[in-house]
Predicted model as a PDB file, atoms N, CA, C, CB and O in Angstrom, pLDDT in the B-factor column:
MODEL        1                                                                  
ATOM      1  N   UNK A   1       0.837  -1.168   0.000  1.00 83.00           N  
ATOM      2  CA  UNK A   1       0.000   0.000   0.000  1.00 83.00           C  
ATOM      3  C   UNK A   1       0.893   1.245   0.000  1.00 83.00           C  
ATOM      4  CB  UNK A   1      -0.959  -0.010   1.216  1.00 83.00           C  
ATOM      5  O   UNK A   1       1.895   1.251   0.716  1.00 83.00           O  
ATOM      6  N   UNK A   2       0.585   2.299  -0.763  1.00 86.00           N  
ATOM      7  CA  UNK A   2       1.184   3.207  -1.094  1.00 86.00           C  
ATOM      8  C   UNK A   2       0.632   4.564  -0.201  1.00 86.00           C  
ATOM      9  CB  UNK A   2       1.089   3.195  -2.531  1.00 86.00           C  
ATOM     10  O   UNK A   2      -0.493   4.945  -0.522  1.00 86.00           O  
ATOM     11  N   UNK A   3       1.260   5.262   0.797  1.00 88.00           N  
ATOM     12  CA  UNK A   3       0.539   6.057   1.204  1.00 88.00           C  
ATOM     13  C   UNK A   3       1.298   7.884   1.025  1.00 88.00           C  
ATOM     14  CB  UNK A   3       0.237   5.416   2.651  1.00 88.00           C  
ATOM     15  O   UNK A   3       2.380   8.224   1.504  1.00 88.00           O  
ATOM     16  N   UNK A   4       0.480   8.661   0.328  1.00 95.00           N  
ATOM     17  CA  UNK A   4       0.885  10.076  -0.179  1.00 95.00           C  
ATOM     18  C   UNK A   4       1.421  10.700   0.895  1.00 95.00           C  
ATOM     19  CB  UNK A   4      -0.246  10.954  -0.753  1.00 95.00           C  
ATOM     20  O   UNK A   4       0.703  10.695   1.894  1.00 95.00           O  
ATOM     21  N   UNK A   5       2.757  11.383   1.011  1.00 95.00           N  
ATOM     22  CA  UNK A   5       3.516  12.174   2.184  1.00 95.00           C  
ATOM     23  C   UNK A   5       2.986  13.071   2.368  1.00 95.00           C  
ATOM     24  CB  UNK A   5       4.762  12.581   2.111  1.00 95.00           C  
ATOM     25  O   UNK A   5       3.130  13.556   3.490  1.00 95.00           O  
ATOM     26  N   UNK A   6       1.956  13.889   1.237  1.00 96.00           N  
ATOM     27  CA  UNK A   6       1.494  15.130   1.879  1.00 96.00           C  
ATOM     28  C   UNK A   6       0.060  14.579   2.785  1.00 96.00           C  
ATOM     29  CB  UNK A   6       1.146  16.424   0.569  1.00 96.00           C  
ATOM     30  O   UNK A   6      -0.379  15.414   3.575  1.00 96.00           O  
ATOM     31  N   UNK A   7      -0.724  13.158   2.708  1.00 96.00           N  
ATOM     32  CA  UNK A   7      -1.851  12.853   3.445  1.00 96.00           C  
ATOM     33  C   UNK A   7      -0.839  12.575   4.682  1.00 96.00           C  
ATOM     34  CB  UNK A   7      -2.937  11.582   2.833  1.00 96.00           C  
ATOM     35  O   UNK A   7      -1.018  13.353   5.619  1.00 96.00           O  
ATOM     36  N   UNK A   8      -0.131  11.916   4.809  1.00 96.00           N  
ATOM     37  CA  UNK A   8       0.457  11.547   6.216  1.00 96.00           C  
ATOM     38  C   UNK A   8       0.859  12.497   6.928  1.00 96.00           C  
ATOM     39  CB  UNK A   8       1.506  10.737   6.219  1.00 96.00           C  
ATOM     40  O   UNK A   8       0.655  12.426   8.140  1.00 96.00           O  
ATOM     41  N   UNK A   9       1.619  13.780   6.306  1.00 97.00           N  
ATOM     42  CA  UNK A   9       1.897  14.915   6.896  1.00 97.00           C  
ATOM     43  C   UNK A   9       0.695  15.728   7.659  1.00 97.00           C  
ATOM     44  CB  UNK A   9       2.480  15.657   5.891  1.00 97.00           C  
ATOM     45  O   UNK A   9       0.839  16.298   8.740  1.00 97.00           O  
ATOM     46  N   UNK A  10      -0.828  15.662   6.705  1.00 96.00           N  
ATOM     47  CA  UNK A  10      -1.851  16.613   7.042  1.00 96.00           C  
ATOM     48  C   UNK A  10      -2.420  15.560   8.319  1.00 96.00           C  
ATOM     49  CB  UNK A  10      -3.039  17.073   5.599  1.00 96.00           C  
ATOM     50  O   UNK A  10      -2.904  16.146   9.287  1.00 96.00           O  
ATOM     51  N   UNK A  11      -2.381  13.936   8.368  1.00 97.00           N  
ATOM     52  CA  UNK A  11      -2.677  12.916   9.638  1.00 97.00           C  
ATOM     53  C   UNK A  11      -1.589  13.616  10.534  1.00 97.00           C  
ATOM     54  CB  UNK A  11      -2.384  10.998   9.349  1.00 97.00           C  
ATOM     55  O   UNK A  11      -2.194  14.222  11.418  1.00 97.00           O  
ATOM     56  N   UNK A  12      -0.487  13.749  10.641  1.00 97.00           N  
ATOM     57  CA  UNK A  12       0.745  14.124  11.747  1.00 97.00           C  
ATOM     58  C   UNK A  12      -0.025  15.436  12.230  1.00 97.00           C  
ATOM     59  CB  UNK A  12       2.601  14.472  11.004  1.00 97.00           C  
ATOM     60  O   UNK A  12      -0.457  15.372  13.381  1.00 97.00           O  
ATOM     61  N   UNK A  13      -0.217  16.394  11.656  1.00 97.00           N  
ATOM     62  CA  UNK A  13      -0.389  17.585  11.816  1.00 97.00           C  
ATOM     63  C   UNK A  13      -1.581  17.746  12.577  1.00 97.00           C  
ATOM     64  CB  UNK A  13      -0.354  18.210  10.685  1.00 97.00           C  
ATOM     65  O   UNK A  13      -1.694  18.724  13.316  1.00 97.00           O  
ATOM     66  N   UNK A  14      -2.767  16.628  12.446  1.00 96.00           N  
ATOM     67  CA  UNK A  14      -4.125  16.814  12.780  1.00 96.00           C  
ATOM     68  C   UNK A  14      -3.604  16.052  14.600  1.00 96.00           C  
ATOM     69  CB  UNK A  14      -5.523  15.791  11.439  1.00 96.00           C  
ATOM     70  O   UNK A  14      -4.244  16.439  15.578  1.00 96.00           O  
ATOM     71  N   UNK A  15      -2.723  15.266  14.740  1.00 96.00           N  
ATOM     72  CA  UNK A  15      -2.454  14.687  15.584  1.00 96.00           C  
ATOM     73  C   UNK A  15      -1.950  16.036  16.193  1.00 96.00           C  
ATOM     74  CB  UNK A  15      -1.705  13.476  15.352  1.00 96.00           C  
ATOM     75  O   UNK A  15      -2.890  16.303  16.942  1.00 96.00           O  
ATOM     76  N   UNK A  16      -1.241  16.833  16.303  1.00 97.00           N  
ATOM     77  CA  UNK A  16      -0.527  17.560  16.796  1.00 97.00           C  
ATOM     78  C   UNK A  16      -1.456  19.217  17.591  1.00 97.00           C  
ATOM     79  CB  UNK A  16       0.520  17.674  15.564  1.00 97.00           C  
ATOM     80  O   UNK A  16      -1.179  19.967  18.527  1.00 97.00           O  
ATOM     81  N   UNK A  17      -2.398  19.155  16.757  1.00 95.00           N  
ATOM     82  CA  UNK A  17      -3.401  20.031  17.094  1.00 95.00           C  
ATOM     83  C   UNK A  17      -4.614  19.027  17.992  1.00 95.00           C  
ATOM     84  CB  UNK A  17      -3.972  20.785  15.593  1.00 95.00           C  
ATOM     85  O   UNK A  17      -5.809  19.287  18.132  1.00 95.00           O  
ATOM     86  N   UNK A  18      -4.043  18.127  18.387  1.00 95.00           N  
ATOM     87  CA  UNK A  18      -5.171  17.381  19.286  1.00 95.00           C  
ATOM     88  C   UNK A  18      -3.929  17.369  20.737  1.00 95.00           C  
ATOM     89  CB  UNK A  18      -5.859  15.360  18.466  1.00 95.00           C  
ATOM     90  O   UNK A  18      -4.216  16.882  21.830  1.00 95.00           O  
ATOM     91  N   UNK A  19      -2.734  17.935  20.453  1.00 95.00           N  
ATOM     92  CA  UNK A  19      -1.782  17.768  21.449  1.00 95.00           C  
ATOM     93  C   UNK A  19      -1.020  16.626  21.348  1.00 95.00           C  
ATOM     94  CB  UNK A  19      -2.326  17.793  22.629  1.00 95.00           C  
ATOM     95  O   UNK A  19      -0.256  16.641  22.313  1.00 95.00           O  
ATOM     96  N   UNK A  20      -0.876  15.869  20.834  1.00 96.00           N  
ATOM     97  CA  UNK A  20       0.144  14.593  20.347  1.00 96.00           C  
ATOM     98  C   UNK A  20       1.122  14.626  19.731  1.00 96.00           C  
ATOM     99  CB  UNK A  20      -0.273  13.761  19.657  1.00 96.00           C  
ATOM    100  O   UNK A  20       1.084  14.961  18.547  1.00 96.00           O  
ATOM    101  N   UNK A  21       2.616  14.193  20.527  1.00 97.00           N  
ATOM    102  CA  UNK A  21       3.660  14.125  19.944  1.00 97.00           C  
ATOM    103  C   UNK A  21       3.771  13.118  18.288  1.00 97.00           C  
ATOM    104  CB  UNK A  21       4.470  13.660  21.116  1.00 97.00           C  
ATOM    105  O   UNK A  21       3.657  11.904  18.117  1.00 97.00           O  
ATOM    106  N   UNK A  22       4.054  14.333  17.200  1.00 97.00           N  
ATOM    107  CA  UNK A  22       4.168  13.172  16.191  1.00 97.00           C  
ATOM    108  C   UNK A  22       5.527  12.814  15.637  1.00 97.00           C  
ATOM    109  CB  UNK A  22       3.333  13.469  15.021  1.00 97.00           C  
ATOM    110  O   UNK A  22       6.343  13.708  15.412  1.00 97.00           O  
ATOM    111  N   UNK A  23       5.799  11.575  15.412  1.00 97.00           N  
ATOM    112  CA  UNK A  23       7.606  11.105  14.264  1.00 97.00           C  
ATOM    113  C   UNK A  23       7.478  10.770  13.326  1.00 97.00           C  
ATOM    114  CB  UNK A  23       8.669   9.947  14.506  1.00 97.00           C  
ATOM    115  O   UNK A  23       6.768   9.827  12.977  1.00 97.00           O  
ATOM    116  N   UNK A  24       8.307  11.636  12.492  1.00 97.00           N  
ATOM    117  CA  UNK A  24       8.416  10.802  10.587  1.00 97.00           C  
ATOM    118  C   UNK A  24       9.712  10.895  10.485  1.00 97.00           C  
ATOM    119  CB  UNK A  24       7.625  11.711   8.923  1.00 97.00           C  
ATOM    120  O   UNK A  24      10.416  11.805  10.926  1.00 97.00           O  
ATOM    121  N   UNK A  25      10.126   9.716   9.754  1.00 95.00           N  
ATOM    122  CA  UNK A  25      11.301   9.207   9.389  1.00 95.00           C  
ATOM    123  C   UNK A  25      11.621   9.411   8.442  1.00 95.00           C  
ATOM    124  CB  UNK A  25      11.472   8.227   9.459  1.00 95.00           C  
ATOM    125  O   UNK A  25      12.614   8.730   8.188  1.00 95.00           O  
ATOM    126  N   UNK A  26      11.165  10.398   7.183  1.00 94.00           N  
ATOM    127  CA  UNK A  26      12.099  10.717   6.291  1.00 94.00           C  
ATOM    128  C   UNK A  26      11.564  12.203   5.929  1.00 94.00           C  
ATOM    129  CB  UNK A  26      12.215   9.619   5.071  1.00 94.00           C  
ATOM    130  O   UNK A  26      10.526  12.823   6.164  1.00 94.00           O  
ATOM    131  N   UNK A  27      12.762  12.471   5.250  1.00 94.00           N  
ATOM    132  CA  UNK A  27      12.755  14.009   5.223  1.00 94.00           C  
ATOM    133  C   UNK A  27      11.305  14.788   4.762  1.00 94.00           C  
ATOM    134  CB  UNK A  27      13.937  14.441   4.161  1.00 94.00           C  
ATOM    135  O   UNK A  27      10.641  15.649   5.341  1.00 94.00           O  
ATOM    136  N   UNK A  28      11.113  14.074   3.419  1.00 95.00           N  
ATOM    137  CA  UNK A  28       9.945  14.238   2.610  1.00 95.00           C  
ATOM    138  C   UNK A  28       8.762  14.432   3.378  1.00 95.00           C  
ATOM    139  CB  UNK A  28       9.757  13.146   1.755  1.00 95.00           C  
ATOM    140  O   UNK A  28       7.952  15.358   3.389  1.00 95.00           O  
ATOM    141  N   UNK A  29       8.852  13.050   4.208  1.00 96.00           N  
ATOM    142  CA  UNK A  29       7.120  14.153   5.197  1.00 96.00           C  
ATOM    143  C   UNK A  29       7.722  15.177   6.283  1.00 96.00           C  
ATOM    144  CB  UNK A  29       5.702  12.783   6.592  1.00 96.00           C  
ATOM    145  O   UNK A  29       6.942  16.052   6.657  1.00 96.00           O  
ATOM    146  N   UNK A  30       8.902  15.174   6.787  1.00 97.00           N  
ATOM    147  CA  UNK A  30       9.310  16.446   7.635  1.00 97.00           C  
ATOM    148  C   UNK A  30       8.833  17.661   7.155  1.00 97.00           C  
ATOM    149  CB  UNK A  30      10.755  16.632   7.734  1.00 97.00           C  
ATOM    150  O   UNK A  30       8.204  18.457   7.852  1.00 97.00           O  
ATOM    151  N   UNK A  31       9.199  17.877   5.631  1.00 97.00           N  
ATOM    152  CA  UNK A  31       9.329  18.921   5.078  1.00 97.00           C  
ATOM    153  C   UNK A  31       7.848  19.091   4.856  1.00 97.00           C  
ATOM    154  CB  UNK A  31      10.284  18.928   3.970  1.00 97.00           C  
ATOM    155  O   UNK A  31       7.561  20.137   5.437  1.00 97.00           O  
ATOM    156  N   UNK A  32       6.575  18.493   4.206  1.00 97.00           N  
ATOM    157  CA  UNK A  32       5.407  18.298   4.025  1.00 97.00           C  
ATOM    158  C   UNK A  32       4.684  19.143   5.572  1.00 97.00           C  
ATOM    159  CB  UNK A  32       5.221  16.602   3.743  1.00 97.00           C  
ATOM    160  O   UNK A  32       4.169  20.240   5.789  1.00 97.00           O  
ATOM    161  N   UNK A  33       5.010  17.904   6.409  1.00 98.00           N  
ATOM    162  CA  UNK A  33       4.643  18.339   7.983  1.00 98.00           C  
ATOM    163  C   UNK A  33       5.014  19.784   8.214  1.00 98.00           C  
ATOM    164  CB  UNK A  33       5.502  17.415   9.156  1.00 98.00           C  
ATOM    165  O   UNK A  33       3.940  20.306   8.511  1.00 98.00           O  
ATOM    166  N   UNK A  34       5.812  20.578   8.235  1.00 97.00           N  
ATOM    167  CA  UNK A  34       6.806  21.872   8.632  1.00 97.00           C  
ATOM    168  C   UNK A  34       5.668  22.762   7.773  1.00 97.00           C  
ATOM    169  CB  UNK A  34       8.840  21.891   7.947  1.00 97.00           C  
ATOM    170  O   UNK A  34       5.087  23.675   8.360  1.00 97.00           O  
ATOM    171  N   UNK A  35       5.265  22.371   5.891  1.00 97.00           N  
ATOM    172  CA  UNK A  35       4.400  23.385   5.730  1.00 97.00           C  
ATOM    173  C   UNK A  35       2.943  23.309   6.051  1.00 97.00           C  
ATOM    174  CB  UNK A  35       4.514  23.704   4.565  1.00 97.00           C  
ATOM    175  O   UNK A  35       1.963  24.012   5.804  1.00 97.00           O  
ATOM    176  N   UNK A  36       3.158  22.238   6.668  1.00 97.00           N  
ATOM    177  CA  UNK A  36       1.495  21.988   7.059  1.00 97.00           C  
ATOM    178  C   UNK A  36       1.455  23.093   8.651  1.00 97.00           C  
ATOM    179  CB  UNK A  36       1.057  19.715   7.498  1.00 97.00           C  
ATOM    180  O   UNK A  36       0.429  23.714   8.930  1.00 97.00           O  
ATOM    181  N   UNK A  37       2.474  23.152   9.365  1.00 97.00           N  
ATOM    182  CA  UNK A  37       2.252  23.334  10.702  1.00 97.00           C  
ATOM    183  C   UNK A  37       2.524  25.425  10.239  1.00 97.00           C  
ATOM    184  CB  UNK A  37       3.656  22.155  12.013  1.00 97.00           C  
ATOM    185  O   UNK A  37       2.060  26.429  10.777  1.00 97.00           O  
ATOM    186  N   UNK A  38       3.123  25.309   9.480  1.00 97.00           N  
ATOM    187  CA  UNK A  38       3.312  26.760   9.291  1.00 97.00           C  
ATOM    188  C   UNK A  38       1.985  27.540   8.859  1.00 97.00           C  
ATOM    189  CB  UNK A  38       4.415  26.968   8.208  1.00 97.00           C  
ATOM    190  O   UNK A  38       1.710  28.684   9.223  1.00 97.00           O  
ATOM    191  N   UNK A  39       1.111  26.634   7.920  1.00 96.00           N  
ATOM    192  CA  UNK A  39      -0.191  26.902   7.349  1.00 96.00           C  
ATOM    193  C   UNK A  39      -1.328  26.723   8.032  1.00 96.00           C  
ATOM    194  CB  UNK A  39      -0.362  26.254   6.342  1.00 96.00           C  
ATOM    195  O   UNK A  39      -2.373  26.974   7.432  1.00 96.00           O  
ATOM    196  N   UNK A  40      -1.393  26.279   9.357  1.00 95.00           N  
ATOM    197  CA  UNK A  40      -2.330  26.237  10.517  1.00 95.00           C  
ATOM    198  C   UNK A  40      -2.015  26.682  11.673  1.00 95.00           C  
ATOM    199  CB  UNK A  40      -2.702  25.128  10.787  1.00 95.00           C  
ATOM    200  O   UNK A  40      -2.628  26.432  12.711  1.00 95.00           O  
ATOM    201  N   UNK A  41      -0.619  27.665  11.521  1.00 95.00           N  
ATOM    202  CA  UNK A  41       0.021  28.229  12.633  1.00 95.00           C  
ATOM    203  C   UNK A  41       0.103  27.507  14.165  1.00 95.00           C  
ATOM    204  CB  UNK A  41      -0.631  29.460  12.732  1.00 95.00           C  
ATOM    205  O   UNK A  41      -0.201  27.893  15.294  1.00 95.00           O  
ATOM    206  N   UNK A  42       0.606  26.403  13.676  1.00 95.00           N  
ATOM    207  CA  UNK A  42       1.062  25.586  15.197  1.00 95.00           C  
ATOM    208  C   UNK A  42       1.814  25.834  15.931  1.00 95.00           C  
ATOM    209  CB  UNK A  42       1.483  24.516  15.241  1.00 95.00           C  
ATOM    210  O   UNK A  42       2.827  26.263  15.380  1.00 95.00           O  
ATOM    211  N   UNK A  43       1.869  25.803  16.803  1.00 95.00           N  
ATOM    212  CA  UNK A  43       3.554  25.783  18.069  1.00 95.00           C  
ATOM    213  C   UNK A  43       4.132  24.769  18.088  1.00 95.00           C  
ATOM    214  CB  UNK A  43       3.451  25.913  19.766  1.00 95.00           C  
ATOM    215  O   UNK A  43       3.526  23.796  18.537  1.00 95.00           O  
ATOM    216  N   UNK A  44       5.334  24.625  17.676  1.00 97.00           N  
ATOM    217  CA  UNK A  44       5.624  23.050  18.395  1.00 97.00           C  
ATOM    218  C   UNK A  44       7.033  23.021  18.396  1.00 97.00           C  
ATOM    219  CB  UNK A  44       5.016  21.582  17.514  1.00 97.00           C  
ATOM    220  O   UNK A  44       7.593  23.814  17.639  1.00 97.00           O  
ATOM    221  N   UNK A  45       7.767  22.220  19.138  1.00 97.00           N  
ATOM    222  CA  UNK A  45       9.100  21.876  18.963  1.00 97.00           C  
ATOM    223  C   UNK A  45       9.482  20.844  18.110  1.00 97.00           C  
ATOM    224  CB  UNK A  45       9.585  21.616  20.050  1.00 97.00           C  
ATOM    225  O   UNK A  45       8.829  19.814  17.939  1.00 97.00           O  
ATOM    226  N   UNK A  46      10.806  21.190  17.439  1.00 96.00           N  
ATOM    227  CA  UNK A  46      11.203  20.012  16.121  1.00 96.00           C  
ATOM    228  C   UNK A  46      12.341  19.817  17.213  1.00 96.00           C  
ATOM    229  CB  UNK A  46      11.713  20.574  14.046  1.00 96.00           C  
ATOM    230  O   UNK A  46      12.970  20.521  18.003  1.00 96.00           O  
ATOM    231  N   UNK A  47      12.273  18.611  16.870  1.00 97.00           N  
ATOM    232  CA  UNK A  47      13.536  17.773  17.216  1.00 97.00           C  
ATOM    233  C   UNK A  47      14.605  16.812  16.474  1.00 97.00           C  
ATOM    234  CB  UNK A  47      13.120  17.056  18.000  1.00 97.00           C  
ATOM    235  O   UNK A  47      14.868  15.631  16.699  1.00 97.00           O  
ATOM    236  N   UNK A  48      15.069  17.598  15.630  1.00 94.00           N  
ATOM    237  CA  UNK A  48      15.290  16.064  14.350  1.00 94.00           C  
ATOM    238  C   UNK A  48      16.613  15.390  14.818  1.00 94.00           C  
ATOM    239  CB  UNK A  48      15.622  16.604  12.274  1.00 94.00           C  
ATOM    240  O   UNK A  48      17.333  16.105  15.515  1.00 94.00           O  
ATOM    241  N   UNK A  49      17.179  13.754  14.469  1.00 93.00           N  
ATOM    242  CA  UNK A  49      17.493  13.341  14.853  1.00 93.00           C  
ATOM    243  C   UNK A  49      18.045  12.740  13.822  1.00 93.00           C  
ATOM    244  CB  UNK A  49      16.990  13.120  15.605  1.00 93.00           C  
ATOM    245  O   UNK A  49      17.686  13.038  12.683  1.00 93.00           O  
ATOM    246  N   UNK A  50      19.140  11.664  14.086  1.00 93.00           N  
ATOM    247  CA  UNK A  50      19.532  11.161  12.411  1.00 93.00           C  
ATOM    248  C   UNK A  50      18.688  10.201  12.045  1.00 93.00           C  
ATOM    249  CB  UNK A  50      21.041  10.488  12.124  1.00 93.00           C  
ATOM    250  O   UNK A  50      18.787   9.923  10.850  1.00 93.00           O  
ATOM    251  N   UNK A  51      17.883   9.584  12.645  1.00 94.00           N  
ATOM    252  CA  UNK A  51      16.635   8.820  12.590  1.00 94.00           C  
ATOM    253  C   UNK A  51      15.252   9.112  12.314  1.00 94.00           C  
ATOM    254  CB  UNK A  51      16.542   8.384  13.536  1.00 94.00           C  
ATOM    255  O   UNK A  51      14.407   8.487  11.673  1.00 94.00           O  
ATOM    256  N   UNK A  52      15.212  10.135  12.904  1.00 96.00           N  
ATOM    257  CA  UNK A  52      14.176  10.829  11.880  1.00 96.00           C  
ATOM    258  C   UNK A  52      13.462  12.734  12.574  1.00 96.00           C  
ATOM    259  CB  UNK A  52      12.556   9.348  11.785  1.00 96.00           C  
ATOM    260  O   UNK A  52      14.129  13.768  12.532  1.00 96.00           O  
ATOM    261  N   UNK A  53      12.437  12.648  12.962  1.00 97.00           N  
ATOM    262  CA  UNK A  53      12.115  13.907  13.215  1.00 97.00           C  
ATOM    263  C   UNK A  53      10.845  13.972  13.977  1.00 97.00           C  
ATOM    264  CB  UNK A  53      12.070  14.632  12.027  1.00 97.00           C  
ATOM    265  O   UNK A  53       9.695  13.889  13.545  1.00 97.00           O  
ATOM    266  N   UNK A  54      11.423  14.197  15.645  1.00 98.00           N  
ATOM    267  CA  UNK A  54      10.163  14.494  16.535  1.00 98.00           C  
ATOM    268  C   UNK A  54       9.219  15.402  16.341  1.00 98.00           C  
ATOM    269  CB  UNK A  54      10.462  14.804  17.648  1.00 98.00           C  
ATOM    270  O   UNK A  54      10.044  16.263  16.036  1.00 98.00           O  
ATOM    271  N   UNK A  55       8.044  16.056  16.236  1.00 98.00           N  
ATOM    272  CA  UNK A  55       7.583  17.157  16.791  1.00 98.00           C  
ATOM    273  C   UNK A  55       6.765  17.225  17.449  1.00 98.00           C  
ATOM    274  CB  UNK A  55       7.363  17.833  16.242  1.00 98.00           C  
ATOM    275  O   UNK A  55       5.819  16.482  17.186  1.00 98.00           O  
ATOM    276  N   UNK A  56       6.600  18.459  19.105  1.00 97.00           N  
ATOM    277  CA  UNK A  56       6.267  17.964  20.229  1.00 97.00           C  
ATOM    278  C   UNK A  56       5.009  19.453  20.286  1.00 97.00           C  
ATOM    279  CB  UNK A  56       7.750  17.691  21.489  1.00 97.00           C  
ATOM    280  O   UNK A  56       5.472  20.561  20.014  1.00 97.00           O  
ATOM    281  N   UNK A  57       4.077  19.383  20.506  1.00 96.00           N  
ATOM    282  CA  UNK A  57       3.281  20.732  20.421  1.00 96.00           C  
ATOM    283  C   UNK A  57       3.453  21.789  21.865  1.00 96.00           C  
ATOM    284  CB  UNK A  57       1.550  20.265  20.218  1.00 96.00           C  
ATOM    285  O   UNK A  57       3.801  21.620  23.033  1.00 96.00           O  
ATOM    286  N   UNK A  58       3.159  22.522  21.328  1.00 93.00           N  
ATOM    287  CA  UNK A  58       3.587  23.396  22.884  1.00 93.00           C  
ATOM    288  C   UNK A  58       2.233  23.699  23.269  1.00 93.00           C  
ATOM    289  CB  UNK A  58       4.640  25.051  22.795  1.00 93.00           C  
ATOM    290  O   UNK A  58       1.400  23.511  22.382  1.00 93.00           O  
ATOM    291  N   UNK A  59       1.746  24.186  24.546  1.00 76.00           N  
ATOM    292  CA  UNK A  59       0.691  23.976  25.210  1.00 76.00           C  
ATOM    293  C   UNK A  59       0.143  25.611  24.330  1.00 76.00           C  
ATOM    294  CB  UNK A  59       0.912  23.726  27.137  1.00 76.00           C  
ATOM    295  O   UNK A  59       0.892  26.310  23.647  1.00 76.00           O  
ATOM    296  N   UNK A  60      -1.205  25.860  24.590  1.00 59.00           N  
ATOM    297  CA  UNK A  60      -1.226  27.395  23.589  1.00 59.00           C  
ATOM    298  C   UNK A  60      -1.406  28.123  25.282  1.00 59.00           C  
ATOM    299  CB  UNK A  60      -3.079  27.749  21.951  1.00 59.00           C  
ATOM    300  O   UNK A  60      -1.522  27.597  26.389  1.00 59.00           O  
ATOM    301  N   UNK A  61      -1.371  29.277  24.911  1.00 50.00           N  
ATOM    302  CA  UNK A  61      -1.995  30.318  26.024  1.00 50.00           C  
ATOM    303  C   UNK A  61      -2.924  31.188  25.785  1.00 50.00           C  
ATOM    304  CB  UNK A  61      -1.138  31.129  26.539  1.00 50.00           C  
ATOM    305  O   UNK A  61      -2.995  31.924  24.800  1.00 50.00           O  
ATOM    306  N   UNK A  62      -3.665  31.120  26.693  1.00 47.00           N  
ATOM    307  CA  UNK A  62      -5.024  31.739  26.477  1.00 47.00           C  
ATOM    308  C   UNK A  62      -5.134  32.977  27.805  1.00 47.00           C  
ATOM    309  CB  UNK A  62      -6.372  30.357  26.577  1.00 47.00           C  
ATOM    310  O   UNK A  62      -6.141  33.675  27.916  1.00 47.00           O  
TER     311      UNK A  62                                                      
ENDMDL                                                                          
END                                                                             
């Protein structure tokens, strides 16, 4: 099964706005993910690693 980096990126991203740490392992959805989170104005911390690439959401303030 073949699954599109930009659908897995917009699944990571939907995870992340529910507060859930998400990981992708190759660059291609990093980079996907990064414009997804820039285009729904998320907070979050990147963590990349040579393995692949944490990102951790930051709490918002209200």
């Amino acid at each position: 099964m073949i699954i599109s980096p930009k659908a897995l990126a917009r699944a990571k991203a939907e995870k992340l706005k529910k507060g859930y740490t998400a990981f992708v392992e190759t660059e291609t959805v990093a980079h996907f993910l990064k414009k997804e989170i820039e285009k729904q104005n998320l907070r979050v911390v990147v963590d990349q690693t040579p393995h692949g690439c944490w990102f951790t959401p930051l709490e918002r303030e209200e």
